[in-house]
FINU-113534 format. One record per residue (C-alpha): residue number from 1; residue in one letter; z, y, x negated. Coordinates in steps of 0.02 Angstrom, whole numbers, plus 50000, padded with zeros to 5 digits. Each point is the difference from the previous one (the first is absolute). Layout:
<semis>
[semi NUM,'A',[Z,Y,X]]
...
</semis>
This chain:
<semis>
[semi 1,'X',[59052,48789,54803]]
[semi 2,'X',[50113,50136,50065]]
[semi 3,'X',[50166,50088,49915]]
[semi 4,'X',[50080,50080,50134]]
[semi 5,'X',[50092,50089,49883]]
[semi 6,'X',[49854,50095,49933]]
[semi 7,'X',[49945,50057,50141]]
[semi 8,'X',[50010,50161,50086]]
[semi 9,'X',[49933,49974,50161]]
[semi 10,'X',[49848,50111,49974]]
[semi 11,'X',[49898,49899,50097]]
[semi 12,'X',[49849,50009,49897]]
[semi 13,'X',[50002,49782,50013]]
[semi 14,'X',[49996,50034,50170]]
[semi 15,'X',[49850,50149,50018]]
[semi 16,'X',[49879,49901,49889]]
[semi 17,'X',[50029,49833,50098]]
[semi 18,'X',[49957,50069,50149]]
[semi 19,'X',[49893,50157,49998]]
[semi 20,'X',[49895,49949,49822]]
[semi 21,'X',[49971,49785,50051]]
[semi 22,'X',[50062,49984,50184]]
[semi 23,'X',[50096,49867,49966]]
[semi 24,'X',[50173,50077,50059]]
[semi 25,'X',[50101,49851,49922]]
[semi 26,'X',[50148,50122,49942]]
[semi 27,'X',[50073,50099,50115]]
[semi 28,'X',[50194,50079,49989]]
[semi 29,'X',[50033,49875,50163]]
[semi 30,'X',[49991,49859,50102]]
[semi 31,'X',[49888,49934,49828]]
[semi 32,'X',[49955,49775,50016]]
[semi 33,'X',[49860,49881,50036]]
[semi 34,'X',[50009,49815,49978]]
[semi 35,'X',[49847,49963,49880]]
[semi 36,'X',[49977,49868,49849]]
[semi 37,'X',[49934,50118,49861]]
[semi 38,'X',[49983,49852,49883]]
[semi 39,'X',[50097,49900,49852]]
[semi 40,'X',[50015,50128,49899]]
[semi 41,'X',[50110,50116,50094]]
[semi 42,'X',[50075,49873,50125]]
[semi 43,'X',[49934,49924,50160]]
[semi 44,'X',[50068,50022,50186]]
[semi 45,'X',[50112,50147,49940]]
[semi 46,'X',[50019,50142,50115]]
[semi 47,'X',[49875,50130,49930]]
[semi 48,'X',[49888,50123,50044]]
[semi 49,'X',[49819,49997,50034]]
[semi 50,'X',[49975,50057,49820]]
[semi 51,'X',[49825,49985,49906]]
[semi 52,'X',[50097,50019,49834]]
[semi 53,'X',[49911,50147,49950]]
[semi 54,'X',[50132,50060,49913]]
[semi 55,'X',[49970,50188,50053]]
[semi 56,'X',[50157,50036,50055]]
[semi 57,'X',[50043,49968,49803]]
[semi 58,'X',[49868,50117,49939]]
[semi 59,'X',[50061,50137,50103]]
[semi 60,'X',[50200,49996,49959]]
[semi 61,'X',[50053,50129,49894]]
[semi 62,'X',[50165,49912,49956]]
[semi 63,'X',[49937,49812,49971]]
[semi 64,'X',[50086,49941,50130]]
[semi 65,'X',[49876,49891,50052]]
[semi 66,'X',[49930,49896,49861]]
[semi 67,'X',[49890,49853,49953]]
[semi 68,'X',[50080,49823,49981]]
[semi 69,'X',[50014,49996,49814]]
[semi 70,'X',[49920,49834,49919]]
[semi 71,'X',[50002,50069,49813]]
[semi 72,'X',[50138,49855,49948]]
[semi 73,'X',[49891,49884,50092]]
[semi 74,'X',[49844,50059,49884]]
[semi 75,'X',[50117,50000,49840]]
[semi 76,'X',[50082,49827,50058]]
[semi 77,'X',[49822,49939,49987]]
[semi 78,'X',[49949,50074,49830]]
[semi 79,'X',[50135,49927,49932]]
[semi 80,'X',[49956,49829,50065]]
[semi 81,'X',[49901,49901,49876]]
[semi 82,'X',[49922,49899,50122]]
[semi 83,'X',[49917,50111,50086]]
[semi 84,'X',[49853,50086,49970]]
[semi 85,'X',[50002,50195,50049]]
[semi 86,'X',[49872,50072,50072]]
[semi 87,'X',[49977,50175,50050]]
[semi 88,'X',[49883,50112,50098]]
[semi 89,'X',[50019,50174,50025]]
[semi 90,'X',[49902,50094,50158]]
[semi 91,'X',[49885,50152,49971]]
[semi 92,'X',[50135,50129,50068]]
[semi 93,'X',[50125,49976,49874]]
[semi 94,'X',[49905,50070,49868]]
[semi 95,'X',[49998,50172,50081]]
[semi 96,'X',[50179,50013,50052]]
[semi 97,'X',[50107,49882,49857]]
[semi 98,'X',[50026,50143,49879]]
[semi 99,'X',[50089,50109,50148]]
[semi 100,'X',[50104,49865,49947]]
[semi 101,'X',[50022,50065,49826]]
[semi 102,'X',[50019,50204,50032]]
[semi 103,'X',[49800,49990,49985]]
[semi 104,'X',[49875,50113,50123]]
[semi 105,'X',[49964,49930,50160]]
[semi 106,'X',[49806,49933,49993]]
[semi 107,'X',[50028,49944,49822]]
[semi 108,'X',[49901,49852,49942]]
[semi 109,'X',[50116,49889,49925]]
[semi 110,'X',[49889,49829,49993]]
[semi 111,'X',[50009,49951,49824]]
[semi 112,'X',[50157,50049,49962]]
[semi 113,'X',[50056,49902,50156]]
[semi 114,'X',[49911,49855,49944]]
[semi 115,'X',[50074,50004,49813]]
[semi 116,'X',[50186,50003,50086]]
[semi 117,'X',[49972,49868,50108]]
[semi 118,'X',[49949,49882,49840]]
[semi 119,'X',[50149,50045,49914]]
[semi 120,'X',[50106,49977,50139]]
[semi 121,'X',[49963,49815,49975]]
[semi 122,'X',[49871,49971,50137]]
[semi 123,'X',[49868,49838,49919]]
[semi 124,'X',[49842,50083,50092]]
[semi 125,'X',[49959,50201,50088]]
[semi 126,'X',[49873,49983,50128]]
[semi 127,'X',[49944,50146,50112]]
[semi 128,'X',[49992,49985,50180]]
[semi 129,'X',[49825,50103,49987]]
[semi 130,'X',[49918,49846,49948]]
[semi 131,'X',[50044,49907,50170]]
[semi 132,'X',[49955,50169,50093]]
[semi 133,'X',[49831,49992,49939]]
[semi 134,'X',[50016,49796,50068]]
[semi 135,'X',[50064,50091,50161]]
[semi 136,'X',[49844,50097,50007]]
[semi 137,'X',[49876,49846,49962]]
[semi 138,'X',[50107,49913,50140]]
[semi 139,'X',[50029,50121,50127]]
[semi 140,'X',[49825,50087,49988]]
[semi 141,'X',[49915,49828,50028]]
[semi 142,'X',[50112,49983,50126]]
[semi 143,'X',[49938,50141,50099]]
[semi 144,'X',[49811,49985,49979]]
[semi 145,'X',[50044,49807,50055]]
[semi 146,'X',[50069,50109,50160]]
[semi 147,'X',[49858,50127,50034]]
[semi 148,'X',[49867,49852,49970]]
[semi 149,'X',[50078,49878,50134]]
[semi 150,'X',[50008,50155,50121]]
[semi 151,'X',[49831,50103,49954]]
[semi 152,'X',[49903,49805,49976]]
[semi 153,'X',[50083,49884,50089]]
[semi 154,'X',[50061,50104,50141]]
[semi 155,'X',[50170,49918,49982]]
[semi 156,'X',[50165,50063,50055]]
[semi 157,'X',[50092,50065,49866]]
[semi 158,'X',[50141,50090,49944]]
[semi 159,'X',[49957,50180,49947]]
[semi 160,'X',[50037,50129,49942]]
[semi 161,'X',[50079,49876,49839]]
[semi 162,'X',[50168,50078,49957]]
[semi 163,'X',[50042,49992,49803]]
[semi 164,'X',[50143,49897,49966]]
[semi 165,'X',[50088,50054,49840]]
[semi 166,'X',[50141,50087,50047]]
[semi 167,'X',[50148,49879,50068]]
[semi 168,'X',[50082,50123,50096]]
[semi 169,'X',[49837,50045,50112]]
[semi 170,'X',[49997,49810,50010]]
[semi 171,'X',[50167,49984,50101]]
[semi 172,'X',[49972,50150,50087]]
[semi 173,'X',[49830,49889,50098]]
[semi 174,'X',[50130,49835,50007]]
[semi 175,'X',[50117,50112,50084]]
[semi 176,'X',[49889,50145,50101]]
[semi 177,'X',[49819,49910,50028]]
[semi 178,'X',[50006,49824,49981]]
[semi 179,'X',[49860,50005,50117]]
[semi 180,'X',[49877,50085,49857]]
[semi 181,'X',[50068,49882,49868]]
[semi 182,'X',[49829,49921,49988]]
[semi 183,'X',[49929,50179,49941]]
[semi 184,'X',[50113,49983,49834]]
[semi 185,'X',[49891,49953,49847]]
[semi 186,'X',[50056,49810,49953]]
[semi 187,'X',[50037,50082,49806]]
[semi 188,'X',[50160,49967,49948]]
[semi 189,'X',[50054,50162,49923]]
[semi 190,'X',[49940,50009,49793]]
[semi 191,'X',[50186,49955,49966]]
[semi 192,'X',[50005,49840,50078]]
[semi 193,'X',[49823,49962,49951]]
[semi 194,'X',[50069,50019,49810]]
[semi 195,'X',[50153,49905,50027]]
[semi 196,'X',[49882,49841,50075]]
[semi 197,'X',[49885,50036,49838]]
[semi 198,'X',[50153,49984,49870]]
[semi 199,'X',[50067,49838,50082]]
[semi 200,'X',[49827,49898,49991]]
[semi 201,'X',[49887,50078,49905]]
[semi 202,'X',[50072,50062,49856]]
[semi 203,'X',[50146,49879,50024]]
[semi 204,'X',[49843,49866,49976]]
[semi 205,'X',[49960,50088,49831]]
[semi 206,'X',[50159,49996,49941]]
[semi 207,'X',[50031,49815,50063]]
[semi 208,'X',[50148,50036,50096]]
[semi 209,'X',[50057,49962,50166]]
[semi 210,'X',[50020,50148,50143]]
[semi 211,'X',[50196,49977,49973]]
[semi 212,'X',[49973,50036,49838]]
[semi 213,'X',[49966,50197,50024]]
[semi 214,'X',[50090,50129,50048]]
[semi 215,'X',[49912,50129,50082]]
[semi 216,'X',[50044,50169,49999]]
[semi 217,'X',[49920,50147,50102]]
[semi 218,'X',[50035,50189,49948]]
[semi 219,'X',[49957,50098,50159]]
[semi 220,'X',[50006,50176,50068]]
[semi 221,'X',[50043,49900,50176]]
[semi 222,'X',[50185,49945,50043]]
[semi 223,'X',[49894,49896,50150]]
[semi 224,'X',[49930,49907,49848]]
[semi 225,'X',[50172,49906,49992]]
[semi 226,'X',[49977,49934,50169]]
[semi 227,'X',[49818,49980,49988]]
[semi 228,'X',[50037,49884,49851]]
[semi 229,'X',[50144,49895,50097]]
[semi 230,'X',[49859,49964,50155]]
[semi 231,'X',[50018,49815,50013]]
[semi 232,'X',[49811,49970,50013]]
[semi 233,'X',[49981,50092,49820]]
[semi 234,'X',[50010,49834,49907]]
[semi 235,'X',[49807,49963,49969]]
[semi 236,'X',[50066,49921,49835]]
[semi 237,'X',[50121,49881,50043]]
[semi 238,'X',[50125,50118,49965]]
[semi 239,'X',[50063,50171,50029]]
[semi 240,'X',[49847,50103,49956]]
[semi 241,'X',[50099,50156,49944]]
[semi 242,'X',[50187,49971,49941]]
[semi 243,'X',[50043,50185,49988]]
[semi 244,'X',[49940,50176,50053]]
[semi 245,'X',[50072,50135,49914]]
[semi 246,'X',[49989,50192,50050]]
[semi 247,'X',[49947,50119,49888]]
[semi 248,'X',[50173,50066,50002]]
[semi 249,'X',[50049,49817,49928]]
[semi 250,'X',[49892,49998,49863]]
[semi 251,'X',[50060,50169,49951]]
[semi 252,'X',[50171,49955,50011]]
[semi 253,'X',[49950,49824,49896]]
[semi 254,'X',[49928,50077,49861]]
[semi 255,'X',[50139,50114,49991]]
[semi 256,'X',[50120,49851,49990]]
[semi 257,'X',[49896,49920,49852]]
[semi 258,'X',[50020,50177,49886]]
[semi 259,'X',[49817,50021,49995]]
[semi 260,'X',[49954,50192,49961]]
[semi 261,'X',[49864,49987,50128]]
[semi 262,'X',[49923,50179,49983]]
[semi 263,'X',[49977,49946,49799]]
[semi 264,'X',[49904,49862,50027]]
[semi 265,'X',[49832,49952,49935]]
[semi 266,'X',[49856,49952,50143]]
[semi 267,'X',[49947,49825,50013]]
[semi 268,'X',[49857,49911,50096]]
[semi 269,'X',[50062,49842,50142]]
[semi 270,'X',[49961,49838,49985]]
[semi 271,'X',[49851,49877,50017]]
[semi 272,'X',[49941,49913,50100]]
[semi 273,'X',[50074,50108,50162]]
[semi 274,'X',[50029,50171,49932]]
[semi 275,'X',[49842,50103,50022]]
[semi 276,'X',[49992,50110,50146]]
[semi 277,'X',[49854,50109,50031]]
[semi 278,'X',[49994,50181,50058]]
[semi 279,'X',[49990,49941,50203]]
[semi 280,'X',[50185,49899,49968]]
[semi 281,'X',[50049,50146,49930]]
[semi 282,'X',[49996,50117,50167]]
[semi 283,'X',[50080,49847,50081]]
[semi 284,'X',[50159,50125,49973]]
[semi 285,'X',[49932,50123,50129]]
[semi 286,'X',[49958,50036,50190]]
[semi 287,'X',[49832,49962,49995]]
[semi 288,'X',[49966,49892,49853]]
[semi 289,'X',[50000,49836,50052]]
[semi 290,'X',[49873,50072,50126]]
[semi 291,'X',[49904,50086,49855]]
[semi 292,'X',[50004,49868,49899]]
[semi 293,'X',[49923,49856,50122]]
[semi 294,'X',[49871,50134,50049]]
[semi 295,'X',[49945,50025,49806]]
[semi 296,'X',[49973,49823,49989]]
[semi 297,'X',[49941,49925,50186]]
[semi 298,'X',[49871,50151,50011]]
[semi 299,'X',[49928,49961,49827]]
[semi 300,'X',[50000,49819,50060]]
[semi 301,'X',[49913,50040,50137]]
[semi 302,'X',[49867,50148,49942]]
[semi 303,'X',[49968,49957,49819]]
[semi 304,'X',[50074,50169,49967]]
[semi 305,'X',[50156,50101,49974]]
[semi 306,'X',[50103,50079,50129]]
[semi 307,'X',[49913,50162,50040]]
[semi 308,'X',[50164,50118,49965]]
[semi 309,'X',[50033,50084,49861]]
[semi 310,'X',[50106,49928,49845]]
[semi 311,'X',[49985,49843,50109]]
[semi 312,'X',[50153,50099,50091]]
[semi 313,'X',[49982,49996,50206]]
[semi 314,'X',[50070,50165,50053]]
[semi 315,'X',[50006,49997,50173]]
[semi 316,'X',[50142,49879,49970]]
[semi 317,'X',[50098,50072,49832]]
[semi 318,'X',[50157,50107,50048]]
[semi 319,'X',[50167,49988,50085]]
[semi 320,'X',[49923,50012,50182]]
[semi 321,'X',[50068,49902,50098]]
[semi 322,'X',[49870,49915,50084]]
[semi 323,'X',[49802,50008,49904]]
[semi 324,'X',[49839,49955,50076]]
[semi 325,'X',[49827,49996,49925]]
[semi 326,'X',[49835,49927,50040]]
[semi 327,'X',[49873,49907,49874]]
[semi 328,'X',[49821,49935,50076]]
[semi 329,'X',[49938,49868,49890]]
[semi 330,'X',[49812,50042,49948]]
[semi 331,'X',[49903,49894,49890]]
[semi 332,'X',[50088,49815,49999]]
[semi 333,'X',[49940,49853,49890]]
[semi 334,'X',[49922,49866,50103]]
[semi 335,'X',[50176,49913,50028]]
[semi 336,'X',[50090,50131,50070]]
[semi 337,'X',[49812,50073,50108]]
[semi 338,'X',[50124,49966,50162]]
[semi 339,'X',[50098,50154,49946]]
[semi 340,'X',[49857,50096,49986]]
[semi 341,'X',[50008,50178,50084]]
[semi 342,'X',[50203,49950,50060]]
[semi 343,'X',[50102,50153,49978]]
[semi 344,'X',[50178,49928,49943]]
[semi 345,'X',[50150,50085,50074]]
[semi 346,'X',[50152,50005,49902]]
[semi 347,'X',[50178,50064,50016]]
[semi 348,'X',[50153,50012,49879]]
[semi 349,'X',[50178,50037,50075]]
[semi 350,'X',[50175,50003,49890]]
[semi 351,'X',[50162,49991,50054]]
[semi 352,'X',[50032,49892,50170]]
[semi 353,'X',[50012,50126,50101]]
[semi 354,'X',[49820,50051,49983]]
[semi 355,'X',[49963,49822,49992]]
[semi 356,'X',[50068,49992,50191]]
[semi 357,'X',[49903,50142,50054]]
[semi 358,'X',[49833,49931,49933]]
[semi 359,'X',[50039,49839,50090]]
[semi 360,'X',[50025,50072,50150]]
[semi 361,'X',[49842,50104,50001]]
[semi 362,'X',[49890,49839,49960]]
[semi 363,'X',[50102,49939,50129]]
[semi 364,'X',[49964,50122,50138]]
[semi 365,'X',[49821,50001,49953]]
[semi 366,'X',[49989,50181,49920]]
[semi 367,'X',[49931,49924,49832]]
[semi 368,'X',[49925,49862,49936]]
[semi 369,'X',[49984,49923,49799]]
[semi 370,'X',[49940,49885,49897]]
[semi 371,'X',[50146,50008,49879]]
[semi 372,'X',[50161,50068,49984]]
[semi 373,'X',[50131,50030,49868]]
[semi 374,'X',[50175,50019,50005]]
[semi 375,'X',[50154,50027,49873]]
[semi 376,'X',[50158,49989,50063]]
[semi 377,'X',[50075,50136,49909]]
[semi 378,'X',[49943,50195,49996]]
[semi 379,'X',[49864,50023,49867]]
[semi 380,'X',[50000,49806,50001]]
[semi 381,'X',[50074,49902,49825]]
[semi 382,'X',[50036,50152,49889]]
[semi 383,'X',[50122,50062,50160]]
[semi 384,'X',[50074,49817,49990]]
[semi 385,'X',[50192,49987,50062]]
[semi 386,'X',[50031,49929,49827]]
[semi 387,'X',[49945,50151,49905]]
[semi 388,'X',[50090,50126,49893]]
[semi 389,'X',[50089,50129,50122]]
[semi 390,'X',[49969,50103,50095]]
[semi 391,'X',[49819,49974,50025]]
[semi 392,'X',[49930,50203,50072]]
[semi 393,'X',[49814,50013,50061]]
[semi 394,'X',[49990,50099,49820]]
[semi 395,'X',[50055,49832,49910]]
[semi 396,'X',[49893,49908,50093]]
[semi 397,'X',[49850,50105,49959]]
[semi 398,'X',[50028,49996,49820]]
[semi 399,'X',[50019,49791,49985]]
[semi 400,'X',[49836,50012,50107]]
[semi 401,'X',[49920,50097,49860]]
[semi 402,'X',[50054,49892,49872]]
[semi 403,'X',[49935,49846,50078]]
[semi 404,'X',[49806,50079,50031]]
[semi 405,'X',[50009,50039,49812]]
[semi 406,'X',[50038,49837,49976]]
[semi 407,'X',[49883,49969,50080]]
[semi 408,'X',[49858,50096,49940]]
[semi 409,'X',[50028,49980,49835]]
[semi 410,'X',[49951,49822,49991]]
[semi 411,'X',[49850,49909,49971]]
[semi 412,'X',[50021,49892,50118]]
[semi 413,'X',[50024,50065,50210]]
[semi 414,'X',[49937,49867,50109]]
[semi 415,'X',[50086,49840,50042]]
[semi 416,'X',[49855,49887,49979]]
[semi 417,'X',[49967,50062,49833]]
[semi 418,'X',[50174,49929,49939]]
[semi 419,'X',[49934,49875,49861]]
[semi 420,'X',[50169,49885,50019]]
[semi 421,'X',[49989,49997,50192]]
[semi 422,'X',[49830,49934,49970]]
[semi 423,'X',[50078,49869,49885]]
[semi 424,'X',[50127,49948,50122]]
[semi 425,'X',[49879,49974,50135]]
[semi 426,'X',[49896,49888,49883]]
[semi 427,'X',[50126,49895,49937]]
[semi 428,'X',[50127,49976,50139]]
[semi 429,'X',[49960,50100,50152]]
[semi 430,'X',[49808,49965,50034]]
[semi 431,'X',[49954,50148,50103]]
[semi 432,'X',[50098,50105,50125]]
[semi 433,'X',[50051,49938,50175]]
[semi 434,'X',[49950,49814,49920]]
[semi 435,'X',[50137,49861,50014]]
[semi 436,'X',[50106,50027,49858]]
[semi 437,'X',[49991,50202,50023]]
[semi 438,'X',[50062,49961,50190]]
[semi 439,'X',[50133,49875,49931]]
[semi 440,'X',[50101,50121,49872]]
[semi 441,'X',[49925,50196,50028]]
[semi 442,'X',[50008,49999,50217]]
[semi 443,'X',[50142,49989,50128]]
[semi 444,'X',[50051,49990,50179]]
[semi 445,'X',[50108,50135,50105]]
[semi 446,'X',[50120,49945,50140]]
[semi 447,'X',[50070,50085,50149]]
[semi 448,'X',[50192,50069,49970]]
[semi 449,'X',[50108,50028,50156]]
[semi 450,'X',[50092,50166,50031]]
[semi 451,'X',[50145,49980,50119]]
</semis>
């Protein structure tokens, strides 16, 4: 949303749009496409070719440009006895949240988070790492699947595989190259795969019906909102996720409720979907997803750990814009003996406009991978539009430290050593990329016409 008022025609909205993710939907003139941009921000309106990154938010120094605020929605809800409340919270809000609260940027604020949001009212906290480490059992199998039809069966396929968490480098392939649509991983992003999860599975446990819950998302992502509103998000019968809130949101929420948030005692999230290892952790930054699925697919496929130090890839940690690195696979277990000796090229890019120049060197043949990453926003999650302002390269560095302690200073670090996704998959899922995994965790992409 946009208060003309406020605004003093720095053009900062307009710099990051165009020079930081290419998009160039705001511009001072002769601004208007006809698009559908989905249910919950009105279809056939005349709009921009907007990926809802929410950027051009992040970057206003007057708030001029905001978020849609759903916190009466969220309260509506809570107050709504027939409803059951569910909440998850992704892995960069607990390095940025206490910004929120006068607190140091790259302050870990997890269990005081958690603790606020149970007193706020909400019936279950869940964290979004434990459907990151899913992503990671999904989308890694998912990309071995890949290799071995191309390396075995010598069958066309789509690589490099593309990640697919990050909504706004989703519409940016609708919009820009529907032709390499195929290349997406078929993951929805861990906040849809929670939202499915709450509806049936633990909706099951409770014996209620999808209806019945009331989902709500607390993201770093303001493309979260229209992620959650994508019609084909409804693996449950139902709206998967009701509500995305910023992190700006939540701070302004438990501000409304009088909670003296910087007092609070630390608290652990709930069973049976709140554990998150170390690898969902780094889910916040450029390069984690990418670290993550190596630490576990390279174990997978060796018997061993990742051969970097700390478990930490370094070729692709940092705020460049565009990271390569190479890994040859030595030593497989007789499964995997068709990687044997393959040296796996990877890349990491964050922000869209780095994301278009990758693309178009693939595309002019100048490199070649295996897999990609990509984050839609600069230093990827914890440089979400929906983040405290004003997000600075130093901010971002110091919510990127944060989340590698996290990291490191738990027991757990690899996805497939996540004791409750191994529960899940035995009692309701059955194994990744099997039926009922495809049903609820995977998704389709679809061509969107610029004008």
């Amino acid at each position: 949303m946009r208060d003309s008022a406020k605004c003093v025609a720095c053009r900062r909205c307009v710099t990051v749009c165009t020079a930081t993710q290419s998009v160039s939907a705001l511009f001072p003139q002769s601004r208007g496409f006809k698009t559908t941009i989905g249910p919950a921000f009105g279809k056939g309106l005349d709009t921009v070719t907007c990926v809802q990154c929410g950027q051009c938010s992040a970057v206003c120094p007057v708030g001029a440009i905001s978020e849609r605020d759903q916190v009466a929605e969220v309260w509506a809800a809570l107050d709504n006895p027939d409803l059951t409340v569910v909440v998850q919270t992704a892995p960069a809000i607990r390095a940025a949240l206490g910004e929120c609260f006068g607190m140091e940027p790259g302050t870990l604020v997890t269990g005081k988070m958690t603790t606020a949001l149970r007193r706020m009212g909400f019936d279950a906290v869940f964290d979004t790492n434990f459907s990151a480490d899913l992503t990671i059992m999904e989308e890694g199998t998912e990309l071995l699947t890949r290799l071995k039809k191309a390396l075995v069966d010598k069958a066309d396929v789509a690589l490099p595989m593309f990640t697919s968490c990050s909504p706004g480098w989703i519409q940016f392939m609708e919009f820009y190259y529907p032709d390499m649509l195929a290349n997406l991983s078929t993951c929805k992003s861990p906040q849809q795969m929670m939202g499915a999860l709450v509806k049936t599975y633990y909706a099951q446990k409770l014996g209620k019906k999808p209806d019945e819950m009331f989902m709500v998302s607390i993201m770093p992502c303001t493309a979260k909102k229209f992620e959650a509103a994508r019609p084909e998000m409804n693996a449950s019968g139902a709206q998967d996720v009701d509500v995305v809130l910023t992190t700006r949101e939540l701070g302004r929420m438990i501000t409304e409720a009088g909670i003296d948030f910087v007092s609070l005692e630390d608290s652990e999230m709930d069973a049976p979907l709140g554990l998150g290892t170390g690898a969902a952790d780094i889910f916040a930054n450029s390069g984690g997803v990418m670290e993550a699925a190596l630490r576990t697919a390279y174990e997978l496929v060796t018997g061993r750990e990742l051969p970097f130090e700390n478990l930490h890839v370094t070729p692709v940690v940092g705020l460049d814009g565009i990271k390569e690195a190479e890994i040859t696979i030595e030593g497989t277990v007789p499964e995997w003996n068709f990687l044997e000796g393959v040296t796996a090229k990877i890349a990491v890019a964050h922000s869209l406009a780095n994301a278009r120049a990758l693309i178009e060197k693939i595309r002019a043949g100048e490199a070649s991978y295996h897999f990609i990453e990509v984050m839609t926003c600069p230093g990827g999650c914890i440089g979400g539009g929906g983040q405290p302002r004003i997000t600075t390269d130093e901010v971002r560095k110091a919510r990127i430290k944060a989340i590698y302690a996290e990291d490191e200073g738990k027991a757990l670090r690899k996805s497939h050593h996540n004791p409750q996704v191994a529960q899940i998959y035995e009692d309701f899922l059955g194994e990744p990329l099997g039926h009922k995994s495809h049903e609820l965790l995977h998704t389709k992409y679809f061509e969107k016409e610029r004008v």
